[in-house]
KOLBAZA-310842 format. One line per field, with one value per residue (C-alpha): x, z, y; residue in one letter; residue number from 1. Coordinates in steps of 0.05 Angstrom, whole numbers, plus 32768, in hexadecimal, padded with zeros to 4 digits. Last residue first. Layout:
BEGIN
x	[X, ...]
z	[Z, ...]
y	[Y, ...]
code	[a, ...]
pos	[NUM, ...]
//
This chain:
BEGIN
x	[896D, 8957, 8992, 8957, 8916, 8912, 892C, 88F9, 88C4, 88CC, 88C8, 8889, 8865, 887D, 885E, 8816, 8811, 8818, 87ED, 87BD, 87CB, 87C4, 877E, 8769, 877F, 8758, 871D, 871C, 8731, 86ED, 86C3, 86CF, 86C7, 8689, 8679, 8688, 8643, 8639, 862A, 8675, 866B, 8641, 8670, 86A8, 8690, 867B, 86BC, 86E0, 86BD, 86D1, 8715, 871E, 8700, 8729, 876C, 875E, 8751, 8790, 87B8, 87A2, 87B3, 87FA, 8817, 87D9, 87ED, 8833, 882B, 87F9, 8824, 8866, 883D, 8825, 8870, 888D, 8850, 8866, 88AC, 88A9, 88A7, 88C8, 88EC, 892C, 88FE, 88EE, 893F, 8944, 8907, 8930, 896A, 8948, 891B, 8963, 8982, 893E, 8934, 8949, 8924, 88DE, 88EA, 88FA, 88B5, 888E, 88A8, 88A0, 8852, 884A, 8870, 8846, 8816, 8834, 884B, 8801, 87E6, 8815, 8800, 87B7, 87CB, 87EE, 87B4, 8787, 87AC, 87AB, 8761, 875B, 8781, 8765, 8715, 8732, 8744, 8700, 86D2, 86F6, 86E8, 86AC, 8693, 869C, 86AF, 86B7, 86D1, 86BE, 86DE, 8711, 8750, 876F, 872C, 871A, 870B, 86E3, 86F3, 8725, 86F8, 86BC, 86DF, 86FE, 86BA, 869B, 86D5, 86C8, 8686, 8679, 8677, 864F, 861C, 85DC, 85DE, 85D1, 85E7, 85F2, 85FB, 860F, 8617, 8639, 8620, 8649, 863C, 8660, 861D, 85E2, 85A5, 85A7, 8597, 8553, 8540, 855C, 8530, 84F6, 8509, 851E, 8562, 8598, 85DB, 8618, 8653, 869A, 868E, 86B6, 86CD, 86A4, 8689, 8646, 85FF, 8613, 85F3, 8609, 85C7, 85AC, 8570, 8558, 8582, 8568, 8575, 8558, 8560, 855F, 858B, 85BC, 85C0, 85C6, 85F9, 861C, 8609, 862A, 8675, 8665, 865C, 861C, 861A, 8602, 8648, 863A, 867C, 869F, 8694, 866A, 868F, 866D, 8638, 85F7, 85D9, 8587, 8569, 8535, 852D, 84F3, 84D3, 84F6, 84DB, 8502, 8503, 8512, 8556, 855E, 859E, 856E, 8545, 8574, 8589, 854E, 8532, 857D, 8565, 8523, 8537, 8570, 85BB, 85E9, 8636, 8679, 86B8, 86C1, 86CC, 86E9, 86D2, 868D, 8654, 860B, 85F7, 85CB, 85A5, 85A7, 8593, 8590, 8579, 859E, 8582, 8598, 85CA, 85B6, 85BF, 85F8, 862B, 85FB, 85EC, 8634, 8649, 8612, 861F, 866D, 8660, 8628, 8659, 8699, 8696, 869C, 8693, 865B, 867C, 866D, 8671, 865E, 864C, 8648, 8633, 861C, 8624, 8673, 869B, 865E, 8657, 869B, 869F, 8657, 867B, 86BD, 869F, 86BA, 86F2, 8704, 86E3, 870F, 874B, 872A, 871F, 8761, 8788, 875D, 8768, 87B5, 87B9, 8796, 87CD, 8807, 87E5, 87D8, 8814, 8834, 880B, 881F, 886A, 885E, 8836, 8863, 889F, 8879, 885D, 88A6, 889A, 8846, 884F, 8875, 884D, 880B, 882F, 8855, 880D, 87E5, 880F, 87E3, 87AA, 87BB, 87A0, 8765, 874B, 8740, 8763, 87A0, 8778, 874F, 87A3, 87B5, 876E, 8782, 87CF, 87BE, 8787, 87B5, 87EC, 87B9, 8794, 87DB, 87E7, 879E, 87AA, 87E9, 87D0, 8789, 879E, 87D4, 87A0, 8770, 87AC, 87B3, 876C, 877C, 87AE, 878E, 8756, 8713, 870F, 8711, 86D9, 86AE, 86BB, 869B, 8660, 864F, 8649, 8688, 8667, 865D, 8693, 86C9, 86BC, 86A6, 86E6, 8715, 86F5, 86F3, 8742, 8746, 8716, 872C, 876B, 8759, 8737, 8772, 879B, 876B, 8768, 87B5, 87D2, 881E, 8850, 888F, 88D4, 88F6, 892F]
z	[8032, 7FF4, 7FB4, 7F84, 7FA8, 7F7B, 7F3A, 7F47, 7F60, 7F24, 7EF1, 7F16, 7F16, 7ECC, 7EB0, 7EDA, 7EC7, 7E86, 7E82, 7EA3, 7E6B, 7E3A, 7E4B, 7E55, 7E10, 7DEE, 7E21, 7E0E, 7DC7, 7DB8, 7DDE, 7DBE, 7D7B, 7D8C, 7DA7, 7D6F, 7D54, 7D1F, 7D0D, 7CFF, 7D34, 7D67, 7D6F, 7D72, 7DB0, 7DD0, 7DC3, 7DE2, 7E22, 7E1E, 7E15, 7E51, 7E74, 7E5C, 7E5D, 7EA6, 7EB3, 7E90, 7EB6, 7EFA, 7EDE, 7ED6, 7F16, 7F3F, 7F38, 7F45, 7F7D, 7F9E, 7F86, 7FA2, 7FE4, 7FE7, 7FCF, 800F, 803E, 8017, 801F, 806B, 8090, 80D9, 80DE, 80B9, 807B, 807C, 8075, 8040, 801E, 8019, 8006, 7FC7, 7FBC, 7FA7, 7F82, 7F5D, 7F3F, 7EF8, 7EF4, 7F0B, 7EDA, 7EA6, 7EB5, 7EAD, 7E6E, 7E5C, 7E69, 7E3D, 7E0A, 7E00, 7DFC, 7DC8, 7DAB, 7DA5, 7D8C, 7D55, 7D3E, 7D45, 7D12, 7CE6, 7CDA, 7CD9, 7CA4, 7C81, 7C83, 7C76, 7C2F, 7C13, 7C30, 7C09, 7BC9, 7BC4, 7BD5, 7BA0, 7B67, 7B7D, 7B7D, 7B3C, 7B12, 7AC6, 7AA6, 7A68, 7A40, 7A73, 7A40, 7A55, 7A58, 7A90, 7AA0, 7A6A, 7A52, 7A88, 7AC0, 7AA4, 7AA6, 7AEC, 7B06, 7AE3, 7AFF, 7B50, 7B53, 7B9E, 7BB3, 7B7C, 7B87, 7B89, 7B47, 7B3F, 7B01, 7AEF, 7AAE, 7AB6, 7A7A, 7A82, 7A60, 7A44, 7A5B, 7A31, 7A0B, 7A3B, 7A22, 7A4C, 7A8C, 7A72, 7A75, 7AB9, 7AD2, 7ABB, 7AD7, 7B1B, 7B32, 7B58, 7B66, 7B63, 7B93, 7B93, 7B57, 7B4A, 7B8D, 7B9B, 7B61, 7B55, 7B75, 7BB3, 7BF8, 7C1D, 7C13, 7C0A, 7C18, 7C02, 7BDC, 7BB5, 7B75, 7B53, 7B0C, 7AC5, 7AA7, 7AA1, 7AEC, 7AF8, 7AD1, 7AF5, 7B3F, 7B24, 7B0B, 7B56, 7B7F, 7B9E, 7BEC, 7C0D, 7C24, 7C43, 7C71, 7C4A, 7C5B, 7C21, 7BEA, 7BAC, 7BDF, 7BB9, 7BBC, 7BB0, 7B8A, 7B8A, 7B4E, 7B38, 7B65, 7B78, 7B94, 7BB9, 7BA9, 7BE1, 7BE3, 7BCD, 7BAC, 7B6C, 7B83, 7B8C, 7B44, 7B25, 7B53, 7B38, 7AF2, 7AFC, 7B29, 7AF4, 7B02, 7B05, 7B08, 7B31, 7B32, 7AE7, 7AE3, 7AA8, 7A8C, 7A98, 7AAF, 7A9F, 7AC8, 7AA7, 7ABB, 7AAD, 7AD9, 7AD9, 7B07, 7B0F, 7B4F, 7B3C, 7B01, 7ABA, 7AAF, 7ABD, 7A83, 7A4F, 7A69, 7A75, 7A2D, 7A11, 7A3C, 7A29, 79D8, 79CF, 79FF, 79DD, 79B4, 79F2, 79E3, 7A13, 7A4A, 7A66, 7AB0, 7AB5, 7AFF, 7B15, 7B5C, 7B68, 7B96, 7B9A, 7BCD, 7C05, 7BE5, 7BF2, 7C3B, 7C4A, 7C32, 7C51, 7C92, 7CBA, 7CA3, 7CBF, 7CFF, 7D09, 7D01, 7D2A, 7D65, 7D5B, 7D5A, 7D9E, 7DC6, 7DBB, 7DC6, 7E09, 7E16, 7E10, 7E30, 7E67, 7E6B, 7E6D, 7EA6, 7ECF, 7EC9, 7ED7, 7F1E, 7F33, 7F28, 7F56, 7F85, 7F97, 7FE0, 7FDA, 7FBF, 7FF4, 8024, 8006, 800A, 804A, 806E, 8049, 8061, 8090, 80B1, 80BB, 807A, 8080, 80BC, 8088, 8088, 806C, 802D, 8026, 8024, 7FF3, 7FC4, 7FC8, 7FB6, 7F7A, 7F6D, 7F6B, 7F48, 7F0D, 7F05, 7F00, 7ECB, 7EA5, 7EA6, 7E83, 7E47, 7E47, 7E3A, 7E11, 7DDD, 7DE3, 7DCF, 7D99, 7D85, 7D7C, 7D5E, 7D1F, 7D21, 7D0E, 7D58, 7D70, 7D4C, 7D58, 7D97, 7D9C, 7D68, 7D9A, 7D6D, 7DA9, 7DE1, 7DFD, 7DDF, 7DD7, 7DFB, 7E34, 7E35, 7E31, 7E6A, 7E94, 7E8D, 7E96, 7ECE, 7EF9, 7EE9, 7F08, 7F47, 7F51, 7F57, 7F7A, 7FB2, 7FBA, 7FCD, 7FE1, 7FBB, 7FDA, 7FB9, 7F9A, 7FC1]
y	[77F4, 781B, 77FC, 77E1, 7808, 7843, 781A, 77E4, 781A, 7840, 7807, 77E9, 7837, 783F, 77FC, 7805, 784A, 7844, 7805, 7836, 786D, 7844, 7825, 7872, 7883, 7844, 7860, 78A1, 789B, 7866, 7894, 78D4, 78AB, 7895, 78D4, 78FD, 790F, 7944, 7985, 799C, 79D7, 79B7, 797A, 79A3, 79C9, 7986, 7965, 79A4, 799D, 7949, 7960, 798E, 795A, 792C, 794D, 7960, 7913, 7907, 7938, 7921, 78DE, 78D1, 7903, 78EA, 78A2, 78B0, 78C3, 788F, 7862, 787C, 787D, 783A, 7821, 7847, 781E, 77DB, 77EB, 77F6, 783A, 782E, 7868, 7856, 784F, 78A0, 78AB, 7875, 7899, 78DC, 78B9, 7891, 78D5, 78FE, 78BB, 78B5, 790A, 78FD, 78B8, 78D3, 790D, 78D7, 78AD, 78EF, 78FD, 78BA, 78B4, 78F3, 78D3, 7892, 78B8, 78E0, 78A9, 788E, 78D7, 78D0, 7884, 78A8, 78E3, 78B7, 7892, 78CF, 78EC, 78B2, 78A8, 78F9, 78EC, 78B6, 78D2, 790D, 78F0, 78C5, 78F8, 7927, 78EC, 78E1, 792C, 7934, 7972, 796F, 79AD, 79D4, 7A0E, 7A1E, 7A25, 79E2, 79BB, 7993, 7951, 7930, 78E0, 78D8, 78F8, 78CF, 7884, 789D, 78AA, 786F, 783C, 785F, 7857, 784B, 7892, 78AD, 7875, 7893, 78BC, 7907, 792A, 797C, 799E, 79DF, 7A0E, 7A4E, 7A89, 7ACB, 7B10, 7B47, 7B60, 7B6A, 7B48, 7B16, 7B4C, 7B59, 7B09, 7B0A, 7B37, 7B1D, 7AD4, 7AFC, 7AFC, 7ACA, 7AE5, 7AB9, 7AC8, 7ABF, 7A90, 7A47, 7A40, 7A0F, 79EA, 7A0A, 7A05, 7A1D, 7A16, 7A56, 7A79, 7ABC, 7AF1, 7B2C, 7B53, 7B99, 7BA3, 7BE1, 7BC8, 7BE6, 7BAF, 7BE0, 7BEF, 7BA1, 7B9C, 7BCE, 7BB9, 7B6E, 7B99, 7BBF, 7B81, 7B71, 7B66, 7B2A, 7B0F, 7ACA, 7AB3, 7A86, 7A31, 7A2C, 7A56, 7A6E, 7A90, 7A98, 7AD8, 7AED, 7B2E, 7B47, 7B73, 7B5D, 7B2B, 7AEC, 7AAC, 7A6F, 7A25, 79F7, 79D3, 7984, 798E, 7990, 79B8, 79EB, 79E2, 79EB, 7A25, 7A44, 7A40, 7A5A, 7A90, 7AA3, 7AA8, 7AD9, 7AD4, 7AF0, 7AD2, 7ADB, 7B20, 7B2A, 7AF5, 7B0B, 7ADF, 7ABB, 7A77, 7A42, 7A04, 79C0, 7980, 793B, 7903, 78BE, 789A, 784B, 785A, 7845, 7896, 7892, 7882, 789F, 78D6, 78EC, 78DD, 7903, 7942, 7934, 7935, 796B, 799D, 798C, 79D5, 79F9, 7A3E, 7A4C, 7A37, 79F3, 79D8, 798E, 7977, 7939, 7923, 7968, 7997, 7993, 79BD, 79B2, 796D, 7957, 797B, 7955, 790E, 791E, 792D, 78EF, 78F6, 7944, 792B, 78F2, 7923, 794D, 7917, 78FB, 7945, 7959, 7918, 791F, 796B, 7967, 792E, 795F, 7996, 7969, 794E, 7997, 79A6, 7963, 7974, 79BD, 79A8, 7970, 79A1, 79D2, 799E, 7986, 798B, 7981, 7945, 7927, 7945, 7929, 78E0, 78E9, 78F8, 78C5, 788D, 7867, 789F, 78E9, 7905, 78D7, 790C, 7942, 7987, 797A, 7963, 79A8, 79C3, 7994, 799F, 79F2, 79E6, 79B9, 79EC, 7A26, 7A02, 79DC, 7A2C, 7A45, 7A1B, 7A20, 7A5D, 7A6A, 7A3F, 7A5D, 7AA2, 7A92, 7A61, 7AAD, 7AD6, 7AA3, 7A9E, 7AEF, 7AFA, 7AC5, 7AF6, 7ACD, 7AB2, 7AF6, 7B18, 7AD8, 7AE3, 7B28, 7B11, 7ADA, 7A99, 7A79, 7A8A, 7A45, 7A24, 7A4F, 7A8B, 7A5B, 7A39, 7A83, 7A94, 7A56, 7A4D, 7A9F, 7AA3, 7A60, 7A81, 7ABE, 7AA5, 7A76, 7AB0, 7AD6, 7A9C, 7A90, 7A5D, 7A56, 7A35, 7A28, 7A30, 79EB, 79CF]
code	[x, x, x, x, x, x, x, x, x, x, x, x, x, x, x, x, x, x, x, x, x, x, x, x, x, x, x, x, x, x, x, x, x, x, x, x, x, x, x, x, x, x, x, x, x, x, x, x, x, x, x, x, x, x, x, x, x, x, x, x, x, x, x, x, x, x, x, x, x, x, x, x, x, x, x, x, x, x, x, x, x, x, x, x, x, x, x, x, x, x, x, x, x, x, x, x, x, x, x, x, x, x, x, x, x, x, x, x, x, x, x, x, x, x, x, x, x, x, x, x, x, x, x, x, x, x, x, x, x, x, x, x, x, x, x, x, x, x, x, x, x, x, x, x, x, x, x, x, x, x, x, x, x, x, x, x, x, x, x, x, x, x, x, x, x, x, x, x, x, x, x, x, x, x, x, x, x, x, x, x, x, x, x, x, x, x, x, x, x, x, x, x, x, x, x, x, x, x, x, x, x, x, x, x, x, x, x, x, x, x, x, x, x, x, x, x, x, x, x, x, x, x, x, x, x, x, x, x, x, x, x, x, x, x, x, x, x, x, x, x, x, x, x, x, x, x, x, x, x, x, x, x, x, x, x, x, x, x, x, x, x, x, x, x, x, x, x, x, x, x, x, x, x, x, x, x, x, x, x, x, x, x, x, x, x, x, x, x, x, x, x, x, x, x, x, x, x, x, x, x, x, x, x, x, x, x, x, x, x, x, x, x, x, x, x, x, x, x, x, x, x, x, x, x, x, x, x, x, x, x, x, x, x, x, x, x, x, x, x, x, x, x, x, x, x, x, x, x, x, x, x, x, x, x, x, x, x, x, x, x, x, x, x, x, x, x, x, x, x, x, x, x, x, x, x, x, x, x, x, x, x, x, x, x, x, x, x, x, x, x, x, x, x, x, x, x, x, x, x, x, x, x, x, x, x, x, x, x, x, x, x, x, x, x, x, x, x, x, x, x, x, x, x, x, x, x, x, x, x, x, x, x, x, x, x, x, x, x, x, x, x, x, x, x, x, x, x]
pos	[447, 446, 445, 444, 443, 442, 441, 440, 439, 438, 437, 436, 435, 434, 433, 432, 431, 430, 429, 428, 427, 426, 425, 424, 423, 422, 421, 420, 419, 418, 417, 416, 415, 414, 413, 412, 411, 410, 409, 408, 407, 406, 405, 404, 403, 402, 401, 400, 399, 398, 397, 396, 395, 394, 393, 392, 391, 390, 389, 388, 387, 386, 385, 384, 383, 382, 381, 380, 379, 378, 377, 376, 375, 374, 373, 372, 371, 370, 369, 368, 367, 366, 365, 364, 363, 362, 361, 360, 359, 358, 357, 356, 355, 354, 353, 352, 351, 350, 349, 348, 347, 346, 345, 344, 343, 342, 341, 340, 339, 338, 337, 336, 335, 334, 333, 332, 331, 330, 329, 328, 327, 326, 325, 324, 323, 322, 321, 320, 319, 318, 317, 316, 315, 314, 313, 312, 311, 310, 309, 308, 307, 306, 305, 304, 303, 302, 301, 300, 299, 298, 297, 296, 295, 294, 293, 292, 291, 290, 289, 288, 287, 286, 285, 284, 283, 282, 281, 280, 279, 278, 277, 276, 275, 274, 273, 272, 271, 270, 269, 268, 267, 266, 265, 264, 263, 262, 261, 260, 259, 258, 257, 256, 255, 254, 253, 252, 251, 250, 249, 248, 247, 246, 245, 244, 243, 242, 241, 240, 239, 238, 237, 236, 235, 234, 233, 232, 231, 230, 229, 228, 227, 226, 225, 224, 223, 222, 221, 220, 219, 218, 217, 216, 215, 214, 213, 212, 211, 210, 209, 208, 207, 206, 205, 204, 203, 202, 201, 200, 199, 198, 197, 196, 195, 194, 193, 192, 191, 190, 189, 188, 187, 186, 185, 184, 183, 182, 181, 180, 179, 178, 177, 176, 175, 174, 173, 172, 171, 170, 169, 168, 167, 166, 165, 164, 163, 162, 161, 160, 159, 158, 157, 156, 155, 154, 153, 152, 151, 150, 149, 148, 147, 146, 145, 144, 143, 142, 141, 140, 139, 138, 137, 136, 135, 134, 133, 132, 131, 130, 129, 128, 127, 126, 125, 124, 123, 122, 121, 120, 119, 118, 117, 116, 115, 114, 113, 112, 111, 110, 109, 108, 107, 106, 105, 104, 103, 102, 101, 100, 99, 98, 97, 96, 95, 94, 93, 92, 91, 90, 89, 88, 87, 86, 85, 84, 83, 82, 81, 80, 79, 78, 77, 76, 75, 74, 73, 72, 71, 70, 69, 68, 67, 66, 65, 64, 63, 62, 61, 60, 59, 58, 57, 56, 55, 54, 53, 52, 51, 50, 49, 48, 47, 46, 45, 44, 43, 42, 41, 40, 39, 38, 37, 36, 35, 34, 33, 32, 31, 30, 29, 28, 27, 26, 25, 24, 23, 22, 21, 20, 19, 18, 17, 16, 15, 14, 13, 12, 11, 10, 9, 8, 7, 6, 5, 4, 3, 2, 1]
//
């Protein structure tokens, strides 16, 4: 015999807290500067996970409890069988209670890893141009002695292509400390406008910063080896503004500040700066081309000193949309056994506990209860064990959808839609398979 639980209003009040808590931080509060704290600490999304986790089961106790007791109340809980139904939940509502927690868990993980997974391939083209601006981009240092050769080559295999544009511009660094580079506002208005950005307009010694890595968080300041050249090219620098749209391979600079035209022209004649070439190309079918890409990347690449490399956003498009369709294959054949699972664990628990529920329904059959009232009740009882956690899943899932939907930028509810109701179809054939198994064995030696 399992102890009784007994409700408790602050208890309920404090999970409602925690589970609503640790929600809003996420969704509604989540570009608050205090969450944002604790969402970039790895300690603490995991405090925040606990938080919810141990919540969210006292919140399913308390409320169980709460729902039986407004049930006790009504009139219907006296009519046909509704009595020994509620009471037989409410004796073993503990065990009910964990098992229908942990299949929500369970089945909150299965929506979330399909939806993400779809997410992650359905933004391949945005993540492809985020790490590579360009459809082609040839990087050349300034003692490439191939340059003449692969510019030529790369003209003349696209430009016959519907959309081709061109563009050059030039970017000055050290090599010893290569992660950090200065660009014109000439050269940079070229490139912006090239990814279909507005032009911007520098005075002397403004200066403007380029994140080399999209997804970073921007870091306006001006590192001391930059602060130095700028000191010897007589400038006060002084930053305003910046922009997380690179112009570069990601990755390729930490950051890339952007100076005047006059400026610039002072700062060339520093000795130890060396200029990097970038010839950029824009064609409408970078996706599609597959044989030019492959044609170019044999013909070019990349050099083994780093004199020159040849960067194209095909050929990364077409290695990660491999990639996230097979990991979004595998991820939906998971989600189905874990399905699948979650309907098993609750099949098994049934199982463990039939010889103790055969007696006790023998005993409530001597009083007159007939097999169509006793399979009424294991029914109802099993439908609340199977579903109360997918409906929790779902809303809990639909929330999150939302959240996630704001954060990529995109629309999921196709998607959203599609799992929900493929999930929901498995969970009612679920239902219908263990609920016949159940009563067969339940009701195979009952008198």
């Amino acid at each position: 015999m399992e102890t009784e639980a007994r409700f408790s209003p602050v208890i309920l009040a404090l999970a409602l807290i925690a589970v609503g808590g640790t929600l809003a931080m996420m969704t509604l509060w989540y570009n608050t500067s205090f969450v944002r704290q604790i969402s970039d600490n790895g300690f603490g999304v995991l405090s925040l996970f606990i938080v919810f986790v141990i919540g969210l089961y006292f919140l399913y106790l308390q409320l169980s409890l709460f729902v039986l007791k407004l049930v006790q109340k009504q009139k219907r809980y006296f009519q046909k069988t509704n009595m020994l139904t509620i009471s037989g939940m409410k004796s073993q509502l503990r065990s009910n209670v964990k098992m229908m927690y942990l299949v929500s868990l369970l089945l909150m993980g299965t929506f979330f890893s399909i939806v993400g997974l779809y997410s992650a391939n359905a933004n391949v083209e945005q993540n492809t141009k985020a790490n590579y601006p360009y459809d082609y981009m040839y990087v050349s240092h300034s003692d490439n002695q191939h340059e003449s050769e692969h510019v030529g080559l790369l003209q003349q295999s696209l430009q016959d292509q519907v959309g081709y544009a061109s563009y050059k511009y030039d970017v000055l660094y050290n090599d010893e400390h290569g992660r950090q580079a200065i660009i014109s506002l000439s050269n940079y208005n070229t490139a912006i406008q090239g990814l279909g950005g507005e032009a911007i307009s520098l005075d002397k010694d403004e200066v403007y910063v380029i994140s080399g890595q999209p997804k970073e968080k921007m870091d306006q300041s001006i590192p001391d080896f930059i602060q130095t050249i700028f000191q010897q090219a007589k400038m006060t620098p002084r930053v305003v503004g910046g922009s997380n749209q690179n112009i570069m391979p990601a990755g390729y600079f930490n950051r890339l500040m952007v100076v005047s035209n006059r400026d610039y022209v002072g700062i060339e004649r520093i000795q130890g700066l060396n200029p990097i070439h970038v010839f950029a190309y824009n064609v409408d079918n970078w996706k599609e081309d597959v044989a030019t890409t492959r044609a170019l990347t044999d013909r070019i690449g990349f050099s083994e000193h780093g004199e020159f490399g040849l960067f194209s956003a095909g050929d990364l498009f077409s290695v990660e949309k491999n990639s996230k369709n097979l990991m979004f294959y595998v991820g939906f054949m998971l989600s189905l056994i874990f399905m699948i699972a979650a309907l098993s664990m609750i099949y098994f628990r049934l199982i463990t506990d039939l010889d103790k529920e055969r007696e006790k329904y023998k005993g409530i059959m001597k009083i007159g209860l007939s097999k169509k009232e006793l399979s009424s009740i294991v029914s109802g009882q099993l439908a609340v064990l199977i579903f109360v956690p997918f409906i929790v899943a779902s809303l809990l899932f639909f929330i999150g959808v939302a959240f996630l939907s704001e954060v990529i930028g995109g629309s999921l509810s196709s998607v959203t839609a599609a799992s929900f109701i493929i999930f929901l179809v498995i969970q009612c054939v679920g239902y219908l398979a263990v609920n016949n198994r159940y009563r067969r064995a339940l009701f195979k030696r009952l008198v």
